[in-house]
N, C-alpha and C positions, 0 to 999 in steps of 0.2 A: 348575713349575705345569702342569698338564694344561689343554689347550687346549679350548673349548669347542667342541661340531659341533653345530650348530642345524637343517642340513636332512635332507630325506629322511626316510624312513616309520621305524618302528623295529620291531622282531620281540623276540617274547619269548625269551631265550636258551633253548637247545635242552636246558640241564640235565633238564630232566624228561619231555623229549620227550614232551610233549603239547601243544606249541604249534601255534596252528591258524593256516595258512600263507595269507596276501593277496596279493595285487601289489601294487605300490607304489603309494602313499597321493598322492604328489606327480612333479612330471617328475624324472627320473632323474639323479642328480647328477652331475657332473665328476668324471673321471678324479683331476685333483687332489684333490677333496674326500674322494674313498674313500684316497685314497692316505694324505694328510694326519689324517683320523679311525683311519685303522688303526696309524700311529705314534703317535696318544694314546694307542689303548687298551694298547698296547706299554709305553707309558713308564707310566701305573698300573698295569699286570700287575706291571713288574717294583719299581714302589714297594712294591705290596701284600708283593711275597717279597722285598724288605728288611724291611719293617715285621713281620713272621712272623720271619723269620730273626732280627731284634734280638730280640724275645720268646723265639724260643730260647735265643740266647745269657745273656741274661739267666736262664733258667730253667739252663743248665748250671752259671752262677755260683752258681745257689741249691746245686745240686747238687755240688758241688766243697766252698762253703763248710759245708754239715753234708749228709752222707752219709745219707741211709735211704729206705726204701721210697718213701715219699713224695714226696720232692725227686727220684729215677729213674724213678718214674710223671708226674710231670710233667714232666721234660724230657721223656724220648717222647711224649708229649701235644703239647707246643709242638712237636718234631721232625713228627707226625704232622699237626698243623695248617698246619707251614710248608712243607708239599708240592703243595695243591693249586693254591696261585698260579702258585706256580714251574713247575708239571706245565703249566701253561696257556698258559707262555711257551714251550712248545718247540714252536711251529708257527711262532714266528719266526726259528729256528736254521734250517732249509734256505733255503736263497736268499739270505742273509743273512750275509756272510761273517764279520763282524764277530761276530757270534754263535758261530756255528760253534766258530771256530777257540778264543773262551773258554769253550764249554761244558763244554770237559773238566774245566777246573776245579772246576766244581761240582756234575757229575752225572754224571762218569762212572764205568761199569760194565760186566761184572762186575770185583770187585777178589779180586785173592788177599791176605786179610786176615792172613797170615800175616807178611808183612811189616808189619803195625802191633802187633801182639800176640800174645799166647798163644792156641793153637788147639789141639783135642782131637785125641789120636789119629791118630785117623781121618783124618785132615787129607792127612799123609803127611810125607816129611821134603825132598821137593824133586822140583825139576820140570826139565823139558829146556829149556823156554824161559822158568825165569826165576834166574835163580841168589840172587834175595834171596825168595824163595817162602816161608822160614820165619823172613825176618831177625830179627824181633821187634824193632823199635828200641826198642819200651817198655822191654825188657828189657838191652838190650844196648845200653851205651854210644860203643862202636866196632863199627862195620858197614863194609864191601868193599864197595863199587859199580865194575865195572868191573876189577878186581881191585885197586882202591887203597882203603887204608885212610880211613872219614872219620868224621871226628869229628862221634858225635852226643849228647856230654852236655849238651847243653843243646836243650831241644823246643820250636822256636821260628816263630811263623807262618812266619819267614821259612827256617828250614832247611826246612820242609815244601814250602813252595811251590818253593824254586831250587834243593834236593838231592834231596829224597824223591821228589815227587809224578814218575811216571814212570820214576823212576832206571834206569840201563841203558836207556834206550831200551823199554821194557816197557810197555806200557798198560795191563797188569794192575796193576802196580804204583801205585795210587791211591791217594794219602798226602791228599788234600783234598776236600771236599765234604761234602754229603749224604750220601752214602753211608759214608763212613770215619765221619763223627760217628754215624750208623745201627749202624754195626758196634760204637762204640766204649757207645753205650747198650744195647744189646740182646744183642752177645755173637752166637757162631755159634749158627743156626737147626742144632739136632744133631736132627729130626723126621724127614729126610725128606720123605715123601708121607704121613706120619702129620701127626696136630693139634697144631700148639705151635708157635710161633717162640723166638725166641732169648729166653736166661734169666739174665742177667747179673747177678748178684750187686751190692748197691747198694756193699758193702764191698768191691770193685775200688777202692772210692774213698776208704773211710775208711782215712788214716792210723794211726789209733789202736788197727784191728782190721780189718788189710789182709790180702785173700784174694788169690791170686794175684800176688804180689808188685810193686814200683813204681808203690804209688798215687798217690805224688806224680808222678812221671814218665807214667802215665798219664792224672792230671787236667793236666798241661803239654799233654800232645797236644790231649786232646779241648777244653780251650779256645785252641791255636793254631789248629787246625779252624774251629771255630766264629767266629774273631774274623776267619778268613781268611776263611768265607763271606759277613759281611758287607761285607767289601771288596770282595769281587769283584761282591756285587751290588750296590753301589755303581754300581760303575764302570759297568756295565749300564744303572741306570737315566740318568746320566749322558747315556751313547751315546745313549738315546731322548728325550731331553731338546729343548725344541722346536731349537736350535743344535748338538745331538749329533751326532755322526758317523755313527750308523746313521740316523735321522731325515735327513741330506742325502743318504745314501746311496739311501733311499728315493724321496724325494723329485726327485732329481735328470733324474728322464727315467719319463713316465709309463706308456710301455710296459715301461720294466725294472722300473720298482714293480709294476706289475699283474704281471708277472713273477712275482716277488720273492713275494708273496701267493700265486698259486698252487703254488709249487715247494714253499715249505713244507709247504700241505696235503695237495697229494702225496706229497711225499718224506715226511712222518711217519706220512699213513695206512696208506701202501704198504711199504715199503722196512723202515722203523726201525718203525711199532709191528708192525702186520701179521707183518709179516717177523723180524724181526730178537726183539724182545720178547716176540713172541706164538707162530707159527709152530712156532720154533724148537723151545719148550721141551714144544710140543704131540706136537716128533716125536720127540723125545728121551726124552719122559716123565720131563725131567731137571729135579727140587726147587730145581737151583743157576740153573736159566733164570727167574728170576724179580726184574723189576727192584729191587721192595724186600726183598730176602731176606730180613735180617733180621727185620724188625717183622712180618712177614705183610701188608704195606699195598698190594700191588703191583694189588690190586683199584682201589684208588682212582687208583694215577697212572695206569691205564690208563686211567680214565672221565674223569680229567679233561685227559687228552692228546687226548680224543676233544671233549670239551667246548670247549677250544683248536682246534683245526680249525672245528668249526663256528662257534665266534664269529670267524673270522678272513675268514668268508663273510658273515657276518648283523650284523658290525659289534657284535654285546652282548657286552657285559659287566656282572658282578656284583663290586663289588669287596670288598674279606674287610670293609668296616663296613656291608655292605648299598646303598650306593648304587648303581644299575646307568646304566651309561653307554651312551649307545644312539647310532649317528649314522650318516652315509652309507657304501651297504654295499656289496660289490662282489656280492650277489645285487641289489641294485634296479640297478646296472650292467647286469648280464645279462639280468635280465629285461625291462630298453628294448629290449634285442636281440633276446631270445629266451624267453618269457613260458613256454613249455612245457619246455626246459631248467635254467630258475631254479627250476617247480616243481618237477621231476626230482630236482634239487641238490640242494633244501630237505628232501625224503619220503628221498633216501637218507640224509644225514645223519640225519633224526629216525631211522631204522629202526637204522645203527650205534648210536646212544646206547641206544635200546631198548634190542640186544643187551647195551650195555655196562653197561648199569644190573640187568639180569637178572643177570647177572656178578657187580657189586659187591654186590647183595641176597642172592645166592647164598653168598657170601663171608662174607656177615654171619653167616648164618641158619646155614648147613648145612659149607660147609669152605671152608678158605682158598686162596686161588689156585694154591699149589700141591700141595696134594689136587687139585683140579680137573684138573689135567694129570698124573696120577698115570699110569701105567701101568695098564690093566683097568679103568679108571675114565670106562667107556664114556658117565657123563650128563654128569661135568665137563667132560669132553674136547669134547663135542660144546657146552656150554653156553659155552666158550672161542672154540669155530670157528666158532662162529654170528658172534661178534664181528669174530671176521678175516676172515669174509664180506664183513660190512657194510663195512668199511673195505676189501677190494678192490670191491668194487663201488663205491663211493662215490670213489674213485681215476678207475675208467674214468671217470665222469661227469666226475672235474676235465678227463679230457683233452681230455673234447666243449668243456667251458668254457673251456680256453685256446685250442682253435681258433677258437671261437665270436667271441673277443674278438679275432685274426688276431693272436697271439702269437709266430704261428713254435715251432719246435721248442724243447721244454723237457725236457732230463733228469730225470727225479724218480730219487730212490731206489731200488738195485734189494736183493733179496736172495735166494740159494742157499736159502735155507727156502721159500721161493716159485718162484724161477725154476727155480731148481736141486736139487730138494730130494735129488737119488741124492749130492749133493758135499756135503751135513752128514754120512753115514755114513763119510766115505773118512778 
């Protein structure tokens, strides 16, 4: 049950950035209160992407049980619906150990999709650092990890999670989450920097008039995936639960929570989105740098990883049935202390979301993210940077903010696409 937060002013969440910015309405709440409201909205963030994620799963089931256009347009429908909650929960992964350390489970990337399926051509036939690069387990009932033979005729959450998911020690090798169910609906993005994402035949799945062979074995995977997402988000919302372990964790000492709060919005504005998701594929001009490759949806996790940072300042949330939860926020915190650095805080964040909402309308209207970062594609490219502006500039502000608060030193995230950017070419 999410706990209710009754003080303190409330702010319209930053989604449309047009919200017009006050001071606090009331005296400036306790360290506890901001701490204790930001674990609410944690534990219904991550309700919300179970409650998304079961509507998938449930759409895969329609999909598995009768095959066609229809039933594979809506599972990527519910896939594309169950990403903005969960996009919204990664401003609680830095600082946050307990997060951290399960997020690979269910969001990480990039994956060499070759080890879950068949892939075109082009793909290649192997790599130096991954030796299951082409395993295909859809296809292949015995696969070598390590150089020992393992048995995988049978595709099962649990062979995915304790043999597949990383095998070899490889992080490419992502056998669970979001993303492998991404891959396993939509098929490789074969476009490019041209228009189209991935085009995956809905008869991958019919049995009775199977393309690409082991549709049964292929509907085994995509609902081990999917029944393993909801486990794992489970267990997440659990953790945030008012007696969970990341909620004590928080909790437990109110300058490592205020901590905790800012690390994440640094570390994901700076480091990981800026850096790492954005940056990157900006220098590379590389199609494959793009968090949701397959679907073309990599517009939206970025707006709402941005939307997550700013709600994790202004305390709002909107949750996926409309209700918005509003309560003590660690800007009416800083702004007792520091009234012209709270507005500071407030106008950078609006100004990212600007950029980032240009971005996803862009996306809409005219090409997909990654057209935008195409090579010669001198207005995408700049309509991207504007975004990883606003998110480094809106980073130095958190640092004034954690001094502000006499935080002490706090590492955020760094990244070679930013700090370093001559060691992405080497």
């Amino acid at each position: 049950m999410i706990r209710k937060s009754v003080l303190g002013a409330s702010f319209a969440l930053l989604a449309t950035s047009a919200a017009i910015f006050a001071g606090p309405a009331f005296a400036a709440p306790s360290a506890k209160e901001v701490l204790t409201h930001y674990t609410d909205l944690a534990e219904a963030k991550f309700q919300d992407a179970l409650t998304t994620a079961k509507a998938l799963d449930a759409a895969i089931d329609a999909l598995i049980a009768k095959p066609s256009d229809e039933t594979l347009k809506a599972a990527r429908a519910a896939w594309i619906a169950a990403r903005p909650s969960y996009q919204q929960t990664e401003v609680y992964r830095f600082g946050n150990p307990i997060v951290d350390e399960w997020e690979g489970k269910v969001n990480a990337w990039p994956l060499d999709e070759g080890l879950i399926d068949y892939v075109d051509a082009g793909y290649g036939t192997e790599s130096d650092g991954n030796s299951l690069y082409v395993a295909n387990v859809i296809a292949n009932p015995k696969i070598k990890i390590n150089g020992e033979e393992v048995d995988a005729s049978k595709i099962t959450p649990e062979f995915l999670a304790n043999t597949l998911h990383e095998a070899g020690e490889v992080e490419a090798n992502v056998a669970t989450g979001y993303h492998a169910i991404e891959f396993l609906l939509w098929g490789q993005d074969l476009n490019g920097t041209g228009p189209g994402a991935g085009n995956r035949p809905y008869t991958d799945y019919d049995k009775a008039n199977c393309t690409n062979g082991n549709c049964d074995r292929r509907a085994d995977y995509l609902k081990s995936a999917s029944t393993l997402l909801v486990q794992d988000l489970q267990e997440m919302v659990d953790a945030w639960a008012p007696e969970g372990e990341a909620t004590k964790n928080v909790l437990s000492d109110e300058k490592k929570g205020l901590s905790i709060i800012l690390t994440g919005m640094g570390s994901l504005s700076y480091g990981e989105l800026a850096g790492e998701r954005m940056k990157l594929g900006v220098l590379l001009h590389d199609p494959e740098e793009e968090h949701d490759c397959f679907s073309d949806n990599t517009h939206n996790s970025h707006l709402n990883d941005a939307i997550g940072i700013a709600s994790a300042y202004l305390g709002d949330y909107t949750r996926v049935d409309g209700t918005k939860l509003t309560g003590p926020s660690l800007s009416e915190l800083v702004a007792a202390k520091d009234p012209a650095l709270d507005a500071e805080m407030k106008a950078k964040l609006t100004k990212t979301l600007d950029a980032m909402q240009a971005m996803a309308k862009r996306a809409e209207t005219v090409e997909a993210y990654d057209q935008m970062i195409g090579e010669g594609n001198a207005e995408g490219n700049a309509t991207v940077q504007a975004a990883i502006d606003g998110l480094i500039d809106q980073t130095q502000t958190i640092q004034r903010v954690i001094a502000s608060l006499d935080l002490g030193t706090i590492e955020l995230e760094g990244s070679d696409s930013l700090d370093n950017p001559g060691a992405v070419f080497q």
